[in-house]
C-alpha positions in Angstrom: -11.0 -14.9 46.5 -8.1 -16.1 44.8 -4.7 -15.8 46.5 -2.0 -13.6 45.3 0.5 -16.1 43.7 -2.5 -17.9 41.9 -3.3 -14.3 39.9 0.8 -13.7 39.2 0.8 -17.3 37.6 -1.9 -16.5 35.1 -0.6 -12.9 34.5 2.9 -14.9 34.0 1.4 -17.8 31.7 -0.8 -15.1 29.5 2.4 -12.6 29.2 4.3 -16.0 28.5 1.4 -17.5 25.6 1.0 -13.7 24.4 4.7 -12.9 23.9 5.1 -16.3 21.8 2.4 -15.7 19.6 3.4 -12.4 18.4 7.4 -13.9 18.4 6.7 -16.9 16.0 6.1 -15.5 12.6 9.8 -14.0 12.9 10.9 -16.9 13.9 9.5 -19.3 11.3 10.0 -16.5 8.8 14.0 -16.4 9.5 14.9 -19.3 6.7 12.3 -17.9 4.2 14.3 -14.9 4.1 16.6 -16.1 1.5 14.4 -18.3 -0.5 14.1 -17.8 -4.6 10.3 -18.1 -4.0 9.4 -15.3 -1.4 11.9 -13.4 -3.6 9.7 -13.8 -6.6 6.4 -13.3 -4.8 7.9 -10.1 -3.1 7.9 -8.6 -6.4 5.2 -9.8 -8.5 2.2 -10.3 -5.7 1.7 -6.9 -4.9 0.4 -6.6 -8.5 -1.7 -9.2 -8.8 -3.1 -8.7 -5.8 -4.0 -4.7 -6.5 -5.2 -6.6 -10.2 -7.6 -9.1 -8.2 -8.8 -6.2 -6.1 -9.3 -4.2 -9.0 -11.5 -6.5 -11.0 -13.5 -7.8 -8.0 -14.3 -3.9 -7.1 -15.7 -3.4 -10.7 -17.5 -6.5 -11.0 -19.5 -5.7 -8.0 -19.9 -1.8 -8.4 -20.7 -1.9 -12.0 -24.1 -0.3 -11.8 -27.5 -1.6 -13.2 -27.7 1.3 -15.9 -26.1 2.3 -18.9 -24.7 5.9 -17.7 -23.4 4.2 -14.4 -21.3 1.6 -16.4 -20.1 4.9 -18.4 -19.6 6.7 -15.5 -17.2 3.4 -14.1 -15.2 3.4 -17.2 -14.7 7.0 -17.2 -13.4 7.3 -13.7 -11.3 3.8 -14.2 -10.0 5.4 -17.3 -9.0 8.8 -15.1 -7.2 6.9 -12.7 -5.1 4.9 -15.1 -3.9 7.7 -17.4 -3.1 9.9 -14.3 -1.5 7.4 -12.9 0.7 6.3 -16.3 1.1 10.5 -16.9 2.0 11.4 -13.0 3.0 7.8 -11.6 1.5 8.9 -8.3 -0.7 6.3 -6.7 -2.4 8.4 -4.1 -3.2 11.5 -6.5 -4.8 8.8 -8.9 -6.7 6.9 -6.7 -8.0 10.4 -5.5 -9.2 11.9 -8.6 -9.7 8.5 -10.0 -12.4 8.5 -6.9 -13.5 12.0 -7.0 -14.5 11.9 -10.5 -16.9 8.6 -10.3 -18.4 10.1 -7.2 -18.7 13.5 -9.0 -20.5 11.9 -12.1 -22.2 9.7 -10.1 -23.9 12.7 -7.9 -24.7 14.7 -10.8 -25.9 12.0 -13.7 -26.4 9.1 -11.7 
């Protein structure tokens, strides 16, 4: 059985590695902070990542049938003129969701 002071070093050591892990991306994040370029991608990523999302979610669900693909574009549709009319991204993605599921259940 190993002694006491052998179990307190690898607590110690693992608290040690553990805490430095979680403490280096603040610390190599500190000079990015004012940079021009994580500026710029601060602002314009979050877009173009939903838009990547987007298009990779309707390239894969797009169904094999003719009323499926209607179905896509109707609840796609939903979702974008709520959200232009309301500006609420929850509520759209909501009703965006609950009307392809709803068409989907009853004309699938």
């Amino acid at each position: 059985m190993p002694d006491n002071g052998y179990i307190a070093l690898l607590v110690a050591v693992s608290a040690g590695i553990t805490w430095a892990l979680r403490a280096l991306p603040f610390a190599v994040l500190v000079p990015l902070r004012d940079s021009v370029v994580v500026k710029y991608l601060s602002i314009h990523m979050p877009v173009g990542v939903m838009a990547i999302l987007a298009i990779y979610t309707l390239t894969t669900v797009a169904g094999d049938t003719t009323g499926q693909l209607l179905w896509l574009i109707v609840a796609v549709a939903t979702t974008a003129v709520l959200h232009v009319w309301r500006g609420q991204a929850l509520l759209s993605i909501l009703v965006g969701t609950a009307t392809y599921v709803t068409l989907m259940s009853v004309w699938g």
